[in-house]
Structure formats: structure tokens, C-alpha cells
C-alpha positions as a Python dict, from the first residue, in 0.01 Angstrom:
ca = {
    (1, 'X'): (0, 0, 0),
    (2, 'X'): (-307, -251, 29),
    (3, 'X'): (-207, -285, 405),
    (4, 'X'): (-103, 57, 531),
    (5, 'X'): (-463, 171, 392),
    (6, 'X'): (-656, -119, 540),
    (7, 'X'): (-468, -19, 867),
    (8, 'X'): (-593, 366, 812),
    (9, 'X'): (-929, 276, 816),
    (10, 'X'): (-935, 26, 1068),
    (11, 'X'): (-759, 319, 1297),
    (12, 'X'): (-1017, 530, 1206),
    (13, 'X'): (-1292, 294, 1278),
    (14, 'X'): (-1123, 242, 1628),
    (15, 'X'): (-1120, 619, 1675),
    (16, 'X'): (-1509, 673, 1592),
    (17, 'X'): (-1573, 385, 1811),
    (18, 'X'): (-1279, 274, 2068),
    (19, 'X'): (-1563, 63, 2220),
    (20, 'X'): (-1686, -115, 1900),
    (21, 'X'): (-1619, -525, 1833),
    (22, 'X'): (-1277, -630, 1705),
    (23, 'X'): (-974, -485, 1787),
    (24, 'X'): (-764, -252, 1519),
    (25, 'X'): (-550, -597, 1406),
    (26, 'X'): (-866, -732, 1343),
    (27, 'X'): (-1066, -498, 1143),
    (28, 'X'): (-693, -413, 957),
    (29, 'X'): (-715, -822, 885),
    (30, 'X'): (-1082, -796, 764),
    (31, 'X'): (-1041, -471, 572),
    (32, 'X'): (-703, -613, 374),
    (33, 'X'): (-894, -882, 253),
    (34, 'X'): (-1186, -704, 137),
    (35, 'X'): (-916, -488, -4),
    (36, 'X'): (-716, -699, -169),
    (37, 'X'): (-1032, -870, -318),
    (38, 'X'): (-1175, -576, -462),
    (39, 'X'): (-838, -476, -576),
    (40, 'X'): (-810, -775, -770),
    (41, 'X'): (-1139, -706, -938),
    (42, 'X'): (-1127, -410, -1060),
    (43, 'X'): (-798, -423, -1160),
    (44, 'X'): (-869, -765, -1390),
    (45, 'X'): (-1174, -588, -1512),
    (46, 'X'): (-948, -241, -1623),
    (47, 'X'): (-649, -525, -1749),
    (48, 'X'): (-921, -718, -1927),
    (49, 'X'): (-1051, -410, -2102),
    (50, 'X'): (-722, -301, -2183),
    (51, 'X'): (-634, -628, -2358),
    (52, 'X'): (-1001, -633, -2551),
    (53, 'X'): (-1162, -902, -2312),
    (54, 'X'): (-1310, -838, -2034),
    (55, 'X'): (-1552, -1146, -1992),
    (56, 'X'): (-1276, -1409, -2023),
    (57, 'X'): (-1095, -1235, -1752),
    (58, 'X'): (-1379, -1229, -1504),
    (59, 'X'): (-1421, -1563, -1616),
    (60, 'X'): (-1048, -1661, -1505),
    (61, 'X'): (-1095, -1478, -1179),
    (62, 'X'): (-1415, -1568, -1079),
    (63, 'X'): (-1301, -1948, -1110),
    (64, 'X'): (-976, -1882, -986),
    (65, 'X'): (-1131, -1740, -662),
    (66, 'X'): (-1438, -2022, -644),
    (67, 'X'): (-1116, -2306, -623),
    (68, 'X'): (-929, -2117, -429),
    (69, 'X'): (-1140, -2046, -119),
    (70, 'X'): (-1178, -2410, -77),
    (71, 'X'): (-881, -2528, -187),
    (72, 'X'): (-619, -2251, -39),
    (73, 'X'): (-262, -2194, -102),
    (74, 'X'): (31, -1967, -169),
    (75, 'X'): (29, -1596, -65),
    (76, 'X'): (225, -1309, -197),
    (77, 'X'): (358, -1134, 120),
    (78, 'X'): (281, -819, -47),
    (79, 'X'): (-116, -766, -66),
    (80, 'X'): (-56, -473, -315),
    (81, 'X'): (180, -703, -569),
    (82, 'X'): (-119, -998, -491),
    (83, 'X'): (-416, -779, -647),
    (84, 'X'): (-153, -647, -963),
    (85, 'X'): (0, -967, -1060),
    (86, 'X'): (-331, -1178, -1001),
    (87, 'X'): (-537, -922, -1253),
    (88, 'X'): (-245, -958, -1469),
    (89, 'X'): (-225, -1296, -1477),
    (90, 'X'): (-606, -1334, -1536),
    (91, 'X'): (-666, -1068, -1782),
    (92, 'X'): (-356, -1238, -1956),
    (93, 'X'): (-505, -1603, -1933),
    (94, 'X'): (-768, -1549, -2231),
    (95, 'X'): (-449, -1461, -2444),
    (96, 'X'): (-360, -1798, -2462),
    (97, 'X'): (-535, -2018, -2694),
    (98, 'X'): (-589, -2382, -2597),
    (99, 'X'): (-726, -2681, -2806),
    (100, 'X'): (-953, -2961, -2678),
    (101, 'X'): (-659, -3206, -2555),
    (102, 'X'): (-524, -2892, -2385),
    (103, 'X'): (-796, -2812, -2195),
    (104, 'X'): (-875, -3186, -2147),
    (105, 'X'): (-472, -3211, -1974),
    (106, 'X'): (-498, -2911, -1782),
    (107, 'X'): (-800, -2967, -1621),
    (108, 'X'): (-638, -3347, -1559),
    (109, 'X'): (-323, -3212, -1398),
    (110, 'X'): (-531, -2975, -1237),
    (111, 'X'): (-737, -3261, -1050),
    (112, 'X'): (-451, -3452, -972),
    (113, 'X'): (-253, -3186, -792),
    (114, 'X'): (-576, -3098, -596),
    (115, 'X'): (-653, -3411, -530),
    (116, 'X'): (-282, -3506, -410),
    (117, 'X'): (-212, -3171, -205),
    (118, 'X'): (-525, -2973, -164),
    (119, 'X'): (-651, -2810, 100),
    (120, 'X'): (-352, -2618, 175),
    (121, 'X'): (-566, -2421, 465),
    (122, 'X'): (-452, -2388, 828),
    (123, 'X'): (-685, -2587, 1036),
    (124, 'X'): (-696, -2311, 1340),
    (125, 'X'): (-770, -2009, 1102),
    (126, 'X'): (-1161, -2003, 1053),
    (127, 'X'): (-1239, -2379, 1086),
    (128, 'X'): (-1579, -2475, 1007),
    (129, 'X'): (-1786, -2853, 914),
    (130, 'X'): (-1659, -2816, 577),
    (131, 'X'): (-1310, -2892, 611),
    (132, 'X'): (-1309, -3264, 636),
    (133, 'X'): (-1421, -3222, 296),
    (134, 'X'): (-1255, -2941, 133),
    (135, 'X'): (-1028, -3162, -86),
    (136, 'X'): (-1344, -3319, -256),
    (137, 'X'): (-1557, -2975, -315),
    (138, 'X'): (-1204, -2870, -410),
    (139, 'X'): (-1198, -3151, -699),
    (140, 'X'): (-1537, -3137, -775),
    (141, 'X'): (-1514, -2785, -875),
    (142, 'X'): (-1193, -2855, -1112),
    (143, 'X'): (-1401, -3160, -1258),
    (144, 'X'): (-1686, -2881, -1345),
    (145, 'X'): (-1427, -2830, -1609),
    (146, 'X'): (-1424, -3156, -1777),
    (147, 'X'): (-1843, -3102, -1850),
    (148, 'X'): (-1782, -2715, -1955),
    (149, 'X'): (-1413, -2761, -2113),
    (150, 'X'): (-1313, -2406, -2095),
    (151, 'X'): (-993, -2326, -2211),
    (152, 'X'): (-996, -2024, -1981),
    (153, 'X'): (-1080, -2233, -1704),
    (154, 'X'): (-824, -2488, -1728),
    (155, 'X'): (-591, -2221, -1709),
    (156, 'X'): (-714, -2027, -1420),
    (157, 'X'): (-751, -2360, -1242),
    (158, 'X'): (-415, -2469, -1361),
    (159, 'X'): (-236, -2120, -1142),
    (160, 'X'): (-458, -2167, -875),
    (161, 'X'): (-319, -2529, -846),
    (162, 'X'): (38, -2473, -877),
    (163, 'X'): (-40, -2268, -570),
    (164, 'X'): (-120, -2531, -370),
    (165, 'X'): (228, -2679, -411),
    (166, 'X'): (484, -2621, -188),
    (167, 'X'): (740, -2347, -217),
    (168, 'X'): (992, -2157, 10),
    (169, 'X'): (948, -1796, -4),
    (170, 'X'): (612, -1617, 55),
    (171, 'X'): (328, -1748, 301),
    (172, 'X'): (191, -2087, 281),
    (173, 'X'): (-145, -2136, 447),
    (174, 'X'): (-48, -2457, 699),
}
């Protein structure tokens, strides 16, 4: 859904200016993930209010999304079904209730995965001076956790991470 909209618009935009930068495959690119982004957050934010916490949702997504974009990962093939189960997911995460020693291990296996397997980015899409060091802003942003120890981080850190890890099925970035 996500994509056939993104490539409406981008049409449009071609057809209100054929001579304008980017080609339709671009913009359609650019739009999805603007989409898809804004998808996500409203979504969490409606899920979050629907489950009576819309703070510690935000909170899962907005650190979700600060690890991901320098860690990468996984993608749904299915931009729609990326926005629905990511709002779900982080709308659910406050749900769960996590002691000190929870938090504590998550954030720990959290670290160790990134630092073992992150960034899972392709080197030819969008390369820039930062990615010879994308693994270590990548860890240093999980070891935040150990000076804040949220529980809602861990866990949002924790999915992003097992993202990272490599799967068949669905697109890896690499």
C-alpha cells in the first residue's frame, strides 16, 4: 500500500514537472521512506494511546530508530506490514515489565551483538565518512543504556539488534 502510494505521488510529481531532479524510481524511493517513517509514527503514537502509553512507545521508537540508522539491518519486504508490525511491536514493548538485571542483560546482549555484527549497511547505498565508524556510534548508543537503564530501551534496542543478525527471507542491507 506504502509503495503503490509513494509511486502515485512520485508520478505525479514527474507529471507537474517531467523536467525536475530525480527520476520517478527515485522520488518513489525517497517518498517510501518518508512514508514508511511517518507511518510508523503515527501508527505507534495511535497503538500507544490505545494501550494507555503513549510516551513509552515513542520512547521505544525513537531509540529503536536512533540505533538503527547507524547500525542497519533486516527489512520487511512489505513497507506497509514494516510501519504496522514496528508500531505494534513498540507500543507493545512498555507492556513488558523488566527488573534491573533485566535491563542490565539486555542492554549487554544488545552490545555484544552490535558489536559482533553491526553495521549491517551496504557500503554503495549512501556512503559517507561515518561508516568506518558506524559499529562504534552503533555501540555507543546501546551503552547510553547502561547510564539511563531503561527497561523500555533495552527492549527496543534488544529488536533492533536481533535485526542485525542474519536471516533468509526478507531484505538484508549488505
Amino acid at each position: 500500500m506504502l509503495e503503490r502510494l509513494s509511486r502515485r505521488i512520485a508520478l505525479g510529481i514527474k507529471r507537474a514537472d517531467p523536467d525536475g531532479p530525480g527520476s520517478a524510481d527515485v522520488l518513489t524511493y525517497i517518498i517510501a521512506i518518508k512514508l514508511n517513517w511517518y507511518s510508523g509514527l503515527i501508527l505507534t503514537l495511535l497503538f500507544g494511546w490505545v494501550l494507555g502509553d503513549v510516551l513509552n512507545a515513542l520512547l521505544a521508537f525513537l531509540s529503536f530508530v536512533a540505533l538503527r540508522k547507524f547500525s542497519g539491518g533486516f527489512h520487511f519486504r512489505s513497507l506497509t506490514f514494516c510501519a504496522v508490525f514496528s508500531a505494534a511491536l513498540f507500543a507493545a514493548i512498555p507492556l513488558i515489565h523488566l527488573g534491573y538485571e533485566g535491563t542490565l542483560l539486555l542492554t549487554a546482549i544488545s552490545a555484544v551483538i552490535v558489536l559482533y555484527v553491526a553495521p549491517r549497511k551496504s557500503k554503495d547505498l549512501n556512503p559517507s565518512g561515518l561508516d568506518p565508524y558506524l559499529k562504534w556510534i552503533s555501540l555507543a548508543v546501546v551503552i547510553t543504556n547502561f547510564i539511563i537503564q531503561s527497561p523500555v530501551i533495552a527492549l527496543s534496542f534488544t529488536a533492533q539488534a536481533v535485526l542485525l543478525l542474519p536471516r533468509k527471507g526478507g531484505e538484508q542491507d549488505e
